[in-house]
MIZA-150631 format. One record per atom (N, C-alpha, C, O): atom name; x, y, z. Coordinates in Angstrom, 2 decimals. Layout:
! MIZA-150631
CA;X;Y;Z $
...
! end
This chain:
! MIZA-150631
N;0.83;-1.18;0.00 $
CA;0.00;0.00;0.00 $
C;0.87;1.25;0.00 $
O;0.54;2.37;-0.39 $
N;2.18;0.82;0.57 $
CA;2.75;1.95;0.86 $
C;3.54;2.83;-0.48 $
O;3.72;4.05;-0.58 $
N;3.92;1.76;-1.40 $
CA;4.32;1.48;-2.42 $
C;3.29;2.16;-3.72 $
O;3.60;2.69;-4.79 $
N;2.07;1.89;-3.15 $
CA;0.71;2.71;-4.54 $
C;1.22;4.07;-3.86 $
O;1.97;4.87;-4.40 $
N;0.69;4.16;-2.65 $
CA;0.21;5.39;-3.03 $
C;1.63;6.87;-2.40 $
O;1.34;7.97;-1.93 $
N;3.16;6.25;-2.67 $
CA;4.08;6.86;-3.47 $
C;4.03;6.67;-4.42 $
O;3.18;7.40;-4.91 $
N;4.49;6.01;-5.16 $
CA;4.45;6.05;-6.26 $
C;3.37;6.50;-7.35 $
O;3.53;6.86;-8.52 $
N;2.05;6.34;-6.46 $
CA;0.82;6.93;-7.05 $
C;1.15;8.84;-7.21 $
O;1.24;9.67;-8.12 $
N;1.23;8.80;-5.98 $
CA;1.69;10.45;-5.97 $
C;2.82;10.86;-7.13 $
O;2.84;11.92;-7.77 $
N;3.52;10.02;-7.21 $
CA;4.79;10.78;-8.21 $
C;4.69;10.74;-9.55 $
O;5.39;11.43;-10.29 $
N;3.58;9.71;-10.04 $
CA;2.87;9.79;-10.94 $
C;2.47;10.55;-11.52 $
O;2.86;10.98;-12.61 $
N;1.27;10.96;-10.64 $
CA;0.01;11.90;-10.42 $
C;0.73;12.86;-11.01 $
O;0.19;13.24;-12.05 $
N;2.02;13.55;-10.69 $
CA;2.50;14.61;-11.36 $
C;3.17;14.69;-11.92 $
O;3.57;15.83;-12.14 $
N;3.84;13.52;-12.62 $
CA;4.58;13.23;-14.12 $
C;3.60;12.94;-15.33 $
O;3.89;13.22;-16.50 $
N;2.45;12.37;-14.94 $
CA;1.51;11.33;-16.08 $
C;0.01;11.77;-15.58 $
O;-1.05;11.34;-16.02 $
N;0.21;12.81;-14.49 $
CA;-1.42;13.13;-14.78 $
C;-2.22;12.01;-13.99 $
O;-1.53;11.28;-13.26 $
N;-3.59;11.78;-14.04 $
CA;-4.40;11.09;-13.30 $
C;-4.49;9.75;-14.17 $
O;-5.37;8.90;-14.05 $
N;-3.66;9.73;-14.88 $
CA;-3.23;8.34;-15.29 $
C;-2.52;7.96;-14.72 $
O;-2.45;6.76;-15.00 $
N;-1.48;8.33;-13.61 $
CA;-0.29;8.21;-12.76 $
C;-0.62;6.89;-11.91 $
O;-0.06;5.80;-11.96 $
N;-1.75;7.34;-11.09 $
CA;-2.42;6.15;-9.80 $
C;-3.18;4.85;-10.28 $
O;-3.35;3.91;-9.51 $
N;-3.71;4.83;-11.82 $
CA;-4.31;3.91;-12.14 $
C;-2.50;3.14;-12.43 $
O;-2.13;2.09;-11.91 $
N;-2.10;3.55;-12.88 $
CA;-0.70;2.95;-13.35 $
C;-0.01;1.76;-12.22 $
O;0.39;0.60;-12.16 $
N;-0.30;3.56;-11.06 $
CA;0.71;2.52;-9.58 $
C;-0.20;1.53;-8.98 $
O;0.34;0.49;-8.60 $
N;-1.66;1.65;-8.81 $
CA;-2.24;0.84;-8.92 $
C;-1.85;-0.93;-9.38 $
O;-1.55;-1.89;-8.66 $
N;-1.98;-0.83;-10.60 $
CA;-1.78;-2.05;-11.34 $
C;-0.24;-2.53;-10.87 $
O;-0.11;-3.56;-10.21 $
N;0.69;-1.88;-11.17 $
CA;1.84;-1.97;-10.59 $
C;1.86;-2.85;-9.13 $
O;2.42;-3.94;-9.01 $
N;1.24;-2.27;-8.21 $
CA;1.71;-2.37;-7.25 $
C;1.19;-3.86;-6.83 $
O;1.89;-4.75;-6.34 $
N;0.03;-3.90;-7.08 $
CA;-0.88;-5.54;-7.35 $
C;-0.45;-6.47;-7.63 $
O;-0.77;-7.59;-7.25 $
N;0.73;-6.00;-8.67 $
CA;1.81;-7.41;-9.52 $
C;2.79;-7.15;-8.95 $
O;3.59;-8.04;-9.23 $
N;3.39;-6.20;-8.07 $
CA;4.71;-6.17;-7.01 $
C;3.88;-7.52;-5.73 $
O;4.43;-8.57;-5.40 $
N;2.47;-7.04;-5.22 $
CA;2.20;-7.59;-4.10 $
C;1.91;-8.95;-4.00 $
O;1.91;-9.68;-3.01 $
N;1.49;-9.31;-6.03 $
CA;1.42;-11.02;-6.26 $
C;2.38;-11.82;-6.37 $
O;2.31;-13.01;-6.08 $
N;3.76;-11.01;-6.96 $
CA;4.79;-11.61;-7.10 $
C;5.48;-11.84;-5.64 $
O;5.86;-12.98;-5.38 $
N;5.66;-10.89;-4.74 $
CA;5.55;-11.23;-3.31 $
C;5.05;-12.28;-2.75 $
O;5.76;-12.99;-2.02 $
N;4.05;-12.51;-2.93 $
CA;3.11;-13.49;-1.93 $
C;2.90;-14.69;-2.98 $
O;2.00;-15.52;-2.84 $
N;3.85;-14.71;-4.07 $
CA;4.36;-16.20;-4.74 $
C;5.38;-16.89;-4.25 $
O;5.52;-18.08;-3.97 $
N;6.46;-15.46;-4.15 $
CA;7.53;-15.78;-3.19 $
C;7.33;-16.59;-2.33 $
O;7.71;-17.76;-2.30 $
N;6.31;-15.62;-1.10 $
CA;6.69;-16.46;-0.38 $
C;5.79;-17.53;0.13 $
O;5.77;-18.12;1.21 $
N;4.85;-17.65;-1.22 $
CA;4.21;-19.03;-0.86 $
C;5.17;-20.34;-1.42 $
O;4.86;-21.45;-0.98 $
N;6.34;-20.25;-2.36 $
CA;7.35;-20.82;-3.08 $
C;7.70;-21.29;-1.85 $
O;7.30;-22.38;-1.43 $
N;8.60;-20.38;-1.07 $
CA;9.71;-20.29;0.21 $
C;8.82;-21.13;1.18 $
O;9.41;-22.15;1.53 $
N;7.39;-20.97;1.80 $
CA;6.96;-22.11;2.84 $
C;6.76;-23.11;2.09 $
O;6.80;-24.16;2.73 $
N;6.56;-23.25;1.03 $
CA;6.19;-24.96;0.50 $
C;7.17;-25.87;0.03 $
O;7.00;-27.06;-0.24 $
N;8.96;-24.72;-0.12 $
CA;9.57;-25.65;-0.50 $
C;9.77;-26.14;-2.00 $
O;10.38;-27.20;-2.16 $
N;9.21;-25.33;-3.30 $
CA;8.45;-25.75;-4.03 $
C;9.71;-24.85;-4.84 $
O;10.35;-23.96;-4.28 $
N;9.95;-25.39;-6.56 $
CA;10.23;-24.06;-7.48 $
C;8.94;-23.83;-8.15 $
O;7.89;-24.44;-8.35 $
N;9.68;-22.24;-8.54 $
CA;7.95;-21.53;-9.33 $
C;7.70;-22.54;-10.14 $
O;6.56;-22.96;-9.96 $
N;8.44;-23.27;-11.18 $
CA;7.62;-24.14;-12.64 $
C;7.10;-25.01;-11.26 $
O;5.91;-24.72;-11.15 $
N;7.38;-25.72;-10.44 $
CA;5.78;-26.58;-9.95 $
C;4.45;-25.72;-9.50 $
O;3.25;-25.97;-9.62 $
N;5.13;-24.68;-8.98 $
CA;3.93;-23.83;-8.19 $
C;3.11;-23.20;-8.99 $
O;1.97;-22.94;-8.62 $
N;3.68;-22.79;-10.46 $
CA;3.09;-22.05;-11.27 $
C;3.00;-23.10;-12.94 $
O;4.01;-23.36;-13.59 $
N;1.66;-23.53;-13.32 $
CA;1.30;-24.05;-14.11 $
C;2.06;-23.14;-16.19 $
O;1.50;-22.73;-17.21 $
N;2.94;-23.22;-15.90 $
CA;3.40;-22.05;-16.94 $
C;2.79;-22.50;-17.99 $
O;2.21;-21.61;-18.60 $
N;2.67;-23.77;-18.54 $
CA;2.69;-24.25;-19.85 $
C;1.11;-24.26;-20.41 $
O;0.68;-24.07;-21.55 $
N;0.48;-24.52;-19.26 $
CA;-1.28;-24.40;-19.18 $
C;-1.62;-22.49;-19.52 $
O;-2.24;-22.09;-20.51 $
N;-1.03;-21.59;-18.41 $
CA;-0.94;-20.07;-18.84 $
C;-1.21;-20.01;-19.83 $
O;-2.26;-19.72;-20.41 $
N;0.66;-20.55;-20.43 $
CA;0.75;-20.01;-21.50 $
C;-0.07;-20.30;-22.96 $
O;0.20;-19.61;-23.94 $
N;-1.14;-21.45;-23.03 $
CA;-2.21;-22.02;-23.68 $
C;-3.38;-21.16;-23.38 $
O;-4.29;-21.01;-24.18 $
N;-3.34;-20.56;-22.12 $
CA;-4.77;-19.69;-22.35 $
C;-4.55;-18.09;-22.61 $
O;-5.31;-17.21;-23.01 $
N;-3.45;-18.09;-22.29 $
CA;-2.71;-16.62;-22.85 $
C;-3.14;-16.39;-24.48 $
O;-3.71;-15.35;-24.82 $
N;-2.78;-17.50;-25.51 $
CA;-2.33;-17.57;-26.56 $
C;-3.94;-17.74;-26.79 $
O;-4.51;-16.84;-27.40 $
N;-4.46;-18.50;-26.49 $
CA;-5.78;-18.20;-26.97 $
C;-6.48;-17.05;-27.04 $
O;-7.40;-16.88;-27.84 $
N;-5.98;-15.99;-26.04 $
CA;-6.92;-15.00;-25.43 $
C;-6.72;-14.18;-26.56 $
O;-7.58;-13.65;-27.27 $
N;-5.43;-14.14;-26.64 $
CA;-4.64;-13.22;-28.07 $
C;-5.23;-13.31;-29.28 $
O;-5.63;-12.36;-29.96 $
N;-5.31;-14.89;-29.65 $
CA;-5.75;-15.28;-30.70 $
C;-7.14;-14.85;-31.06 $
O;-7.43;-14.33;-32.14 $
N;-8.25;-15.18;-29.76 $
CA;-9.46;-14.29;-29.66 $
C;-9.93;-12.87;-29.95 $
O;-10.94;-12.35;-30.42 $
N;-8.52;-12.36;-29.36 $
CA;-8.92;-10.88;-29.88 $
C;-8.38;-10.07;-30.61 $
O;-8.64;-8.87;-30.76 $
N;-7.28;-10.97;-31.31 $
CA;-7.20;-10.40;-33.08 $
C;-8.08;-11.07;-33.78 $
O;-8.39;-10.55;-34.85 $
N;-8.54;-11.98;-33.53 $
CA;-9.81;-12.30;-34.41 $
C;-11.03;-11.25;-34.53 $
O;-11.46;-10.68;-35.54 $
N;-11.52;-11.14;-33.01 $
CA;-12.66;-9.90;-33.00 $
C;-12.08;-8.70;-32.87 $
O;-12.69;-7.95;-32.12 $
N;-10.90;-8.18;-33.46 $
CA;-10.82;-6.90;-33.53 $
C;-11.79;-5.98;-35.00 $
O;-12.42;-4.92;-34.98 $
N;-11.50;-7.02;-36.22 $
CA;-12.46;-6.43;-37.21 $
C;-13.45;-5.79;-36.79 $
O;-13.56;-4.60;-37.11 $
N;-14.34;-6.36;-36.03 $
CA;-15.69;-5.86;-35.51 $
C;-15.71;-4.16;-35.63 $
O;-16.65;-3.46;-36.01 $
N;-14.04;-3.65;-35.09 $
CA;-14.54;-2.63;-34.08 $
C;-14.43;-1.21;-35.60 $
O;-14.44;0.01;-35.54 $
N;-14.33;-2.09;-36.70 $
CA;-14.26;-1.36;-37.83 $
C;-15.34;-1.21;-38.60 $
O;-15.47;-0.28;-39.40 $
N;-16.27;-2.23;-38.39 $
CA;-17.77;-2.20;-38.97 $
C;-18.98;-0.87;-38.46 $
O;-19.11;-0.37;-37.34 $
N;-19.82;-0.52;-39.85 $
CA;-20.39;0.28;-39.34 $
C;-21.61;0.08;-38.57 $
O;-22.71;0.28;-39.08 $
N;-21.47;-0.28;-37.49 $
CA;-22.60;-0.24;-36.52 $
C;-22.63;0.21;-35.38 $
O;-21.59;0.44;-34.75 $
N;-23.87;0.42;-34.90 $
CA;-23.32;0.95;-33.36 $
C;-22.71;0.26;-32.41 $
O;-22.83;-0.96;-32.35 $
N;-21.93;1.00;-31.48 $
CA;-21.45;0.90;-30.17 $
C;-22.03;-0.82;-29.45 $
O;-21.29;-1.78;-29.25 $
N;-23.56;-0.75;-29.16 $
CA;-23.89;-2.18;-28.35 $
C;-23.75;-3.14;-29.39 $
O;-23.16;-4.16;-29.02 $
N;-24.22;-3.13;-30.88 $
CA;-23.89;-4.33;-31.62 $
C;-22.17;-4.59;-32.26 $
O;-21.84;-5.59;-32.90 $
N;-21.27;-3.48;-31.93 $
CA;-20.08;-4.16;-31.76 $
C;-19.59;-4.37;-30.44 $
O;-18.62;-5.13;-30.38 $
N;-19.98;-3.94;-29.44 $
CA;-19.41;-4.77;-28.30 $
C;-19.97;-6.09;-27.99 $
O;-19.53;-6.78;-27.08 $
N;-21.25;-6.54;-28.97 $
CA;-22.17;-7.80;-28.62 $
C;-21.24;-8.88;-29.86 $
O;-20.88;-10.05;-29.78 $
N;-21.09;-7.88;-30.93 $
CA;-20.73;-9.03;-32.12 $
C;-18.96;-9.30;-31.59 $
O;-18.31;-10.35;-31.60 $
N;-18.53;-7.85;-31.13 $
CA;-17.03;-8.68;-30.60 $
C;-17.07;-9.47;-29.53 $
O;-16.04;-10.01;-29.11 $
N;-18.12;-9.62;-29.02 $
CA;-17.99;-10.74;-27.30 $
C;-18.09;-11.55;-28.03 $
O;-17.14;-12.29;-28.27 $
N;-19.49;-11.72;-28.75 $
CA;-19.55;-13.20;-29.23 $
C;-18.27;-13.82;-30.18 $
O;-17.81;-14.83;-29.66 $
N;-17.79;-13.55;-31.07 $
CA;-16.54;-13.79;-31.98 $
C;-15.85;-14.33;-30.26 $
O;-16.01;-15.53;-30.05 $
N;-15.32;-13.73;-29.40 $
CA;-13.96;-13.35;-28.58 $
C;-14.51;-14.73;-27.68 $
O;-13.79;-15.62;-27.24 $
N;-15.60;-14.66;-27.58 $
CA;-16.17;-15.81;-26.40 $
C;-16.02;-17.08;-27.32 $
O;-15.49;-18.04;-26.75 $
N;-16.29;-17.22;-28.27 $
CA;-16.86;-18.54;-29.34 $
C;-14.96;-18.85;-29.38 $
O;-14.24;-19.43;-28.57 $
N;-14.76;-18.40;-30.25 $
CA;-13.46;-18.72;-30.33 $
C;-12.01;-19.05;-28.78 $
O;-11.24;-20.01;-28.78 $
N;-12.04;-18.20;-27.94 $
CA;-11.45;-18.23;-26.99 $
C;-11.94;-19.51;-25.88 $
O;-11.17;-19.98;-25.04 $
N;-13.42;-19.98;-26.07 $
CA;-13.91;-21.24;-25.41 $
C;-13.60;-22.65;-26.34 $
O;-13.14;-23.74;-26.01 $
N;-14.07;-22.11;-27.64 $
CA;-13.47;-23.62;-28.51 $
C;-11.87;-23.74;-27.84 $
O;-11.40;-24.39;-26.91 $
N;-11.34;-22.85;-28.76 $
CA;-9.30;-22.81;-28.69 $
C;-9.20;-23.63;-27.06 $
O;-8.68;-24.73;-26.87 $
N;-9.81;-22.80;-26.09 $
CA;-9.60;-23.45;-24.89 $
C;-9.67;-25.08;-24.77 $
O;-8.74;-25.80;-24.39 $
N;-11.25;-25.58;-25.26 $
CA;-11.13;-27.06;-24.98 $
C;-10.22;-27.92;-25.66 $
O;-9.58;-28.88;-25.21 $
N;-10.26;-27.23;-27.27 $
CA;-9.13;-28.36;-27.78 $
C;-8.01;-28.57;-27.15 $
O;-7.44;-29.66;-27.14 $
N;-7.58;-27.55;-26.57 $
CA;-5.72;-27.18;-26.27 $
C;-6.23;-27.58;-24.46 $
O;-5.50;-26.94;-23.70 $
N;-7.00;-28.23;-23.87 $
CA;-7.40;-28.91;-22.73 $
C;-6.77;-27.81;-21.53 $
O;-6.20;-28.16;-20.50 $
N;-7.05;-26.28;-21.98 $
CA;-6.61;-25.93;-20.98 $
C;-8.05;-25.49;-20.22 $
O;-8.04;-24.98;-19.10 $
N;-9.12;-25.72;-20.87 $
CA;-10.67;-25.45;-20.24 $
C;-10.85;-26.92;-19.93 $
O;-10.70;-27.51;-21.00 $
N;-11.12;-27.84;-18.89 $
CA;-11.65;-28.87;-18.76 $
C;-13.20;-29.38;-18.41 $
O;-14.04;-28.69;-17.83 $
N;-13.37;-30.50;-18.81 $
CA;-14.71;-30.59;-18.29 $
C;-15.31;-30.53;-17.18 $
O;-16.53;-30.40;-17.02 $
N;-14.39;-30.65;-16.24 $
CA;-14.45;-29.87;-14.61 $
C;-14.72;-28.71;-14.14 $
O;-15.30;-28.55;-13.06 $
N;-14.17;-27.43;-15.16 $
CA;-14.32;-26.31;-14.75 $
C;-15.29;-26.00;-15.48 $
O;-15.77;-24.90;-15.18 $
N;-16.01;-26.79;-16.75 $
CA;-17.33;-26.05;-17.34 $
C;-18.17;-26.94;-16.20 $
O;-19.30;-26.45;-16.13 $
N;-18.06;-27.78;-15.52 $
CA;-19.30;-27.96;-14.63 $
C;-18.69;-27.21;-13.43 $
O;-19.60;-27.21;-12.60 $
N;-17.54;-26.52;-12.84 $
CA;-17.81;-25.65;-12.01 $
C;-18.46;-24.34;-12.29 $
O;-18.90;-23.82;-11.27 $
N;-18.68;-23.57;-13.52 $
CA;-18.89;-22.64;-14.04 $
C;-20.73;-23.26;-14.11 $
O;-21.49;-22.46;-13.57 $
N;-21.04;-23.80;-14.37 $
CA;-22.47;-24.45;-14.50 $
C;-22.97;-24.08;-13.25 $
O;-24.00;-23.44;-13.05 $
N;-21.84;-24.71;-12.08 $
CA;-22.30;-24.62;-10.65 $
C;-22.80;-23.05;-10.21 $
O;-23.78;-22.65;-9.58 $
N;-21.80;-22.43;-10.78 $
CA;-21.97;-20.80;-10.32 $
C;-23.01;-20.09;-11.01 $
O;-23.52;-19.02;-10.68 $
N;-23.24;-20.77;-11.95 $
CA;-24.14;-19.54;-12.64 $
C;-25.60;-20.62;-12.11 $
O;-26.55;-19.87;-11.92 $
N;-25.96;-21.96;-11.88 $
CA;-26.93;-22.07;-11.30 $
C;-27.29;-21.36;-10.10 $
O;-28.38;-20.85;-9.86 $
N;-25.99;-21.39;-9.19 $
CA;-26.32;-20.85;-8.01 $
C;-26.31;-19.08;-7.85 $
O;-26.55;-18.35;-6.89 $
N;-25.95;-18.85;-9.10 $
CA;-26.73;-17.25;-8.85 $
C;-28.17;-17.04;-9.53 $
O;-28.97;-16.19;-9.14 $
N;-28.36;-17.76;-10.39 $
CA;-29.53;-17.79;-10.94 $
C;-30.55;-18.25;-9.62 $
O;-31.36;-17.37;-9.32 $
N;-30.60;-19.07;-9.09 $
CA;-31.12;-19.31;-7.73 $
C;-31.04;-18.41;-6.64 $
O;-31.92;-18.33;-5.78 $
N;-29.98;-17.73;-6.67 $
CA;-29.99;-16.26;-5.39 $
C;-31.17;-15.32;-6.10 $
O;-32.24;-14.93;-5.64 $
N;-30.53;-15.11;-7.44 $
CA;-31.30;-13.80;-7.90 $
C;-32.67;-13.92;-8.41 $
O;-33.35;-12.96;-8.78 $
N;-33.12;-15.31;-8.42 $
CA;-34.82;-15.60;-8.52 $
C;-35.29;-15.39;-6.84 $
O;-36.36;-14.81;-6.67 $
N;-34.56;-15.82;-5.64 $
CA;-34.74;-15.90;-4.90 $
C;-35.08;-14.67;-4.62 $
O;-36.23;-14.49;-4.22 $
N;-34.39;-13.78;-4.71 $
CA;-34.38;-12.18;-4.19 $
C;-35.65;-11.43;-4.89 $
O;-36.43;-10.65;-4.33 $
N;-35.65;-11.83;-6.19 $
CA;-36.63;-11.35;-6.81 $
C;-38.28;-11.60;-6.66 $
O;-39.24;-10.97;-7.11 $
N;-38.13;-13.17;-5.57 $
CA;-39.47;-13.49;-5.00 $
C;-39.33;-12.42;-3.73 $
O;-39.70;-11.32;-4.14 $
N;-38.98;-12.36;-2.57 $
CA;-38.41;-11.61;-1.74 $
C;-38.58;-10.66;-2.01 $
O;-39.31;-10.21;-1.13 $
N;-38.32;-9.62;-3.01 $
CA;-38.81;-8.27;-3.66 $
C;-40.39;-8.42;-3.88 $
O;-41.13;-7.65;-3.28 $
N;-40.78;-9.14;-4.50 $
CA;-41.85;-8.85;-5.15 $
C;-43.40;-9.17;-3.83 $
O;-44.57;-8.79;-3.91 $
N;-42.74;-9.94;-2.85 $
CA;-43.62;-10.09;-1.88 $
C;-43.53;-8.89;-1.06 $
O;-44.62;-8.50;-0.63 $
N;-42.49;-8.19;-0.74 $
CA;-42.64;-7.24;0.01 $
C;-43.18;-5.90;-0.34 $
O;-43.28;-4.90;0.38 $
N;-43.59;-6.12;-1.88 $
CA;-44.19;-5.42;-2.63 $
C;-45.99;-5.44;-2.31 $
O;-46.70;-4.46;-2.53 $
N;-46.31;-6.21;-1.99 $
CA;-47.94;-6.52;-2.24 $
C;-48.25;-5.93;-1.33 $
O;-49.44;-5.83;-1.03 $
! end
């Protein structure tokens, strides 16, 4: 913290109020790389076991791949919501295929992802009965 918000400050008046979003981000990947350290150092471990590099680097490359694919979009003449809808879809379709082939999406994490979105779909019907009774 101590680290944002110097460096946020010295920013702030080299780069403007772009300065703190900067030290911000910065400082997040100073405080992760830290607390890799020293989760490395209690477990005993080197980073290639602790850190899945080769899997990353498969969803990295997809992500990339995803969004030079849907960058065209942002050249078409339409509005604003139907290119941010036609670039999700391109960026999502492609970046979920690329994922399963290259097995860095497994069939584990699309049924944990199943799990989560049932169980908010179930909060937010829930709430919405809850609303609507306290309505009458």
């Amino acid at each position: 913290m101590i680290v944002n918000v110097v460096l946020g400050y010295m920013l702030v008046r080299n780069a403007g109020w772009l300065g703190p979003a900067i030290s911000a981000v910065f400082a997040g990947y100073l405080f992760a790389a830290l607390l890799i350290r020293e989760i490395r150092d209690r477990l005993k471990v080197s980073l290639e076991r602790l850190i899945p590099w080769q899997a990353l680097g498969r969803v990295g490359l997809m992500a990339i791949v995803a969004a030079v694919s849907s960058l065209p979009v942002a050249f078409l003449q339409i509005g604003s919501v139907g290119k941010v809808g036609a670039g999700f879809l391109i960026y999502a379709t492609i970046y979920l295929i690329g994922n399963l082939k290259t097995n860095a999406i497994t069939q584990s994490d699309i049924e944990t992802l199943r799990s989560w979105v049932l169980m908010t779909s179930r909060l937010l019907i829930g709430k919405g009965v809850l609303e609507s009774e306290t309505h009458k």
